[in-house]
VMD Tcl script that draws the C-alpha trace (Angstrom):
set ca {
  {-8.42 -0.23 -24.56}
  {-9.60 2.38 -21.77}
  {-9.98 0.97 -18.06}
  {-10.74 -2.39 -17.16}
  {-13.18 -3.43 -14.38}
  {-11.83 -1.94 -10.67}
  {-9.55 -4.18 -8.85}
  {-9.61 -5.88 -5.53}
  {-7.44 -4.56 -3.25}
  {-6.37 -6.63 0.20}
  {-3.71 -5.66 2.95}
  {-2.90 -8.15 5.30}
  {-2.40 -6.00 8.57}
  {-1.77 -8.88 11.34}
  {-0.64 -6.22 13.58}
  {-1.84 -5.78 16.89}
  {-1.38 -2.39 16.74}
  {-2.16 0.37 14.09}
  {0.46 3.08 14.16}
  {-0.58 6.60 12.98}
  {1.34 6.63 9.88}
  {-0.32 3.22 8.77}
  {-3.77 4.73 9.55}
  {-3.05 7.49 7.61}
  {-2.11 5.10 4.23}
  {-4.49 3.10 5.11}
  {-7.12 6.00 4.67}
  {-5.93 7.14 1.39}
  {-5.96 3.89 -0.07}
  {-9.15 3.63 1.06}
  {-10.51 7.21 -0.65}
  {-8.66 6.50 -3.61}
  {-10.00 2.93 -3.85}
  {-13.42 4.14 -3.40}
  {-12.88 7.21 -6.13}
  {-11.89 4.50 -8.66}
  {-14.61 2.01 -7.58}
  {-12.27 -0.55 -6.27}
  {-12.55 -2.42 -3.44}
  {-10.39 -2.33 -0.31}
  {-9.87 -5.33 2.46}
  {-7.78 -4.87 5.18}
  {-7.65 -8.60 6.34}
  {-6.12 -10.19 9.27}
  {-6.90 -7.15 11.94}
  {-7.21 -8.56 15.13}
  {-10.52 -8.61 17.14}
  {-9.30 -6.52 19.44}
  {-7.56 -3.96 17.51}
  {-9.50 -0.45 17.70}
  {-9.68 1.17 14.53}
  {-9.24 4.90 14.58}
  {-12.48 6.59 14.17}
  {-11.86 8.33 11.09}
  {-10.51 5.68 9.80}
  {-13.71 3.35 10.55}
  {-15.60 6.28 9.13}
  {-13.66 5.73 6.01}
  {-15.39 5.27 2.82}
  {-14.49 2.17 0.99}
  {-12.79 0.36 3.69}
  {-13.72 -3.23 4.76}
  {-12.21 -4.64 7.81}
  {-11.87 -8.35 7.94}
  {-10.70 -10.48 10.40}
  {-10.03 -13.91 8.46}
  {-7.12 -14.06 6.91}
  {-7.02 -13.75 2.79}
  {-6.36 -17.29 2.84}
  {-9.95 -18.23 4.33}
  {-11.80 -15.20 1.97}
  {-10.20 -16.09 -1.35}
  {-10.01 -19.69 -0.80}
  {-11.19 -21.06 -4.07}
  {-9.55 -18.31 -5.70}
  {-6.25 -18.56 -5.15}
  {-4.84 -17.88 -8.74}
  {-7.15 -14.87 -8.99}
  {-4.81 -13.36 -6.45}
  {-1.46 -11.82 -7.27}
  {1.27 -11.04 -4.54}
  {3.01 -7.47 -5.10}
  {6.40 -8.82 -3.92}
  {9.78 -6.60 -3.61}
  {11.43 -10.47 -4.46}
  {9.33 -11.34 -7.44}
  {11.30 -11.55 -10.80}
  {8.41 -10.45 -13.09}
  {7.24 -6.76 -13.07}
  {3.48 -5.56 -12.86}
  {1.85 -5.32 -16.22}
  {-1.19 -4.32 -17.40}
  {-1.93 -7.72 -19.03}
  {-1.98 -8.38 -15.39}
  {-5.71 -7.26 -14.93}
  {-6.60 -9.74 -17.46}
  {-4.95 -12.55 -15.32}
  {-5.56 -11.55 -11.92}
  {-8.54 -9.82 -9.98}
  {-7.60 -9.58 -6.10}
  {-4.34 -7.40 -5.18}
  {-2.55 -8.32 -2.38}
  {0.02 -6.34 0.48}
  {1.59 -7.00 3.37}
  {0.77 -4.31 5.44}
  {4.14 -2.61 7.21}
  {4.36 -4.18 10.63}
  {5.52 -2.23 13.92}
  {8.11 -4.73 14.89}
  {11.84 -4.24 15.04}
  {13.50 -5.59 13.73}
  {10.45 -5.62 11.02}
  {9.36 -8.94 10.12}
  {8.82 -9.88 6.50}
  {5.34 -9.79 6.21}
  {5.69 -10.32 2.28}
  {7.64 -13.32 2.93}
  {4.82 -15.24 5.20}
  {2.50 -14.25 2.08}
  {4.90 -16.13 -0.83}
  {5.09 -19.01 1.40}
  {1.44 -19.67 0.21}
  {2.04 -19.74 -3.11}
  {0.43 -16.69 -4.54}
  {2.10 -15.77 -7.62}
  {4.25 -12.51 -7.09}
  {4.50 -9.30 -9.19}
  {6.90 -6.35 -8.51}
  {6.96 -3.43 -8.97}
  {10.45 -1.63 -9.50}
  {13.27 -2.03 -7.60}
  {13.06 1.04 -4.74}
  {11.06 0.16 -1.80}
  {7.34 1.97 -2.02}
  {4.99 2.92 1.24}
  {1.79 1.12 1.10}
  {-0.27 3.52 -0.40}
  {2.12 4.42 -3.30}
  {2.52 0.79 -3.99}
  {-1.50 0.18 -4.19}
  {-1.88 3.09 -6.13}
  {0.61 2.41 -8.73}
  {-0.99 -1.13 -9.00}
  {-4.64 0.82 -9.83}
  {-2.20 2.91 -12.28}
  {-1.11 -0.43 -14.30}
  {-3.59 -3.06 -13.66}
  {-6.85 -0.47 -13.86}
  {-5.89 2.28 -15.33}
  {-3.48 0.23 -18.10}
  {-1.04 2.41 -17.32}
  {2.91 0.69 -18.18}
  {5.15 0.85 -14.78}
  {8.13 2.45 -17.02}
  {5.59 5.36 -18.16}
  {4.74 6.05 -14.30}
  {6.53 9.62 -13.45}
  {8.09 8.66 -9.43}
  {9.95 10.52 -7.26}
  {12.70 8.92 -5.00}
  {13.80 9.71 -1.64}
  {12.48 13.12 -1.50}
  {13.46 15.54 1.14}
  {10.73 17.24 3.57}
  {11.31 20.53 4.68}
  {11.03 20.34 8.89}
  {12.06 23.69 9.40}
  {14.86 26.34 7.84}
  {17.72 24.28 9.47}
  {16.36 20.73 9.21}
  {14.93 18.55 5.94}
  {14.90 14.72 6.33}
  {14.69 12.45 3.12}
  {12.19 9.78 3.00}
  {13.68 6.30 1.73}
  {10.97 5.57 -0.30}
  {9.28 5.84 -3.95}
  {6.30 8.32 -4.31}
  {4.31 8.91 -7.34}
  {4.68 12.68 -8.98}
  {1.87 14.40 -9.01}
  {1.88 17.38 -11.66}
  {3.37 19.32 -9.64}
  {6.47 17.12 -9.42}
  {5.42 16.68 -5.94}
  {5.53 13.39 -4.12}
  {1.51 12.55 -3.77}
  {1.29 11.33 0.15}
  {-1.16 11.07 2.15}
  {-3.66 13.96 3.55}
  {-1.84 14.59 7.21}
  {1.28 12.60 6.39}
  {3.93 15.53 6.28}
  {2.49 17.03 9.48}
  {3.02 13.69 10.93}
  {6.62 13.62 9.65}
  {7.41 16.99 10.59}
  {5.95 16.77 14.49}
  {7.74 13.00 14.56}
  {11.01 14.56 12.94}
  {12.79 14.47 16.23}
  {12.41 10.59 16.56}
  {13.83 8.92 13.37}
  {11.79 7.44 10.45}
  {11.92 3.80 11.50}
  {9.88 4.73 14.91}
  {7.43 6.14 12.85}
  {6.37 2.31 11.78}
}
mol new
graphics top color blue
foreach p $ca { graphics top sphere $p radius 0.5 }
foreach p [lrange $ca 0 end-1] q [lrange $ca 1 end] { graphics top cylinder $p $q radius 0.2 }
display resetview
């Protein structure tokens, strides 16, 4: 079997803004993307939206400002929504079907708007994968895991809701799904438990 050809990878931002902890996933995808020889789009940024500067620096990050509507337009069924609602799991037969991977990026607004939900209304087909909710990064990466890498979702080791240490008297648990690494650590991005720790005062949702 081995690996198929590297995926497409697209996260709609539509933001105007670009929190810290989004930059941050949005970096790792990016290195990881570029380690497996995928590509990564961020579509929808705003003209006007500064990108950090190490971010911009970031190997294997395009930033486009049409929508993924307007760049895959006459490839519509090449591109598969990864949608907390869909009723059909990822699979690896996936990568045979579909070749253009497709987010919505977290959005800063409270309360949040489903971003996923403008998406479906398009009528991209919808995958998902596992019920517990995923940051952006883990989600994209367990995508490359399955659809790349041929890698079964049930075979994936996770971690849920794991607890970061602040300080002796304080941990806070994160409500998401990380990947184990071999360590049986949750894999996160470079920077990203710094930024949880020196944010631990506000609570998670202002972190978004």
């Amino acid at each position: 079997m081995g690996e198929r050809a590297p995926v497409t990878i697209v996260v709609e931002h539509l933001d105007p803004e670009l929190g810290t902890w989004s930059a941050l996933e949005y970096g790792c995808i990016a290195r990881e993307s570029h380690a497996a020889g995928s590509k990564f789009l961020l579509s929808s940024v705003p003209t006007s939206l500064q990108m950090p500067a190490d971010l911009a620096a970031a190997e294997g990050l395009e930033v486009e400002h049409r929508s993924i509507e307007e760049v895959f337009a006459n490839r519509r069924s090449k591109v598969c929504l990864l949608d907390p609602s869909a009723k059909v799991e990822l699979s690896p037969a996936d990568g045979d079907t579909f070749e253009v991977f497709l987010f919505g990026g977290i959005l800063g607004d409270d309360p949040p708007r489903d971003r996923t939900s403008e998406l479906r209304k398009k009528g991209y087909e919808g995958r998902r994968l596992g019920p517990v909710q995923m940051t952006t990064d883990t989600a994209v990466r367990v995508t490359r895991m399955v659809v790349h890498n041929r890698v079964p979702l049930e075979e994936i080791q996770f971690i849920d809701h794991p607890e970061i240490i602040i300080n002796e008297h304080e941990r806070t648990e994160m409500p998401f799904r990380y990947v184990k690494d071999s360590d049986g650590n949750p894999i996160m991005p470079k920077g990203m438990v710094d930024l949880i720790k020196k944010d631990a005062e506000k609570s998670i949702e202002d972190l978004f």
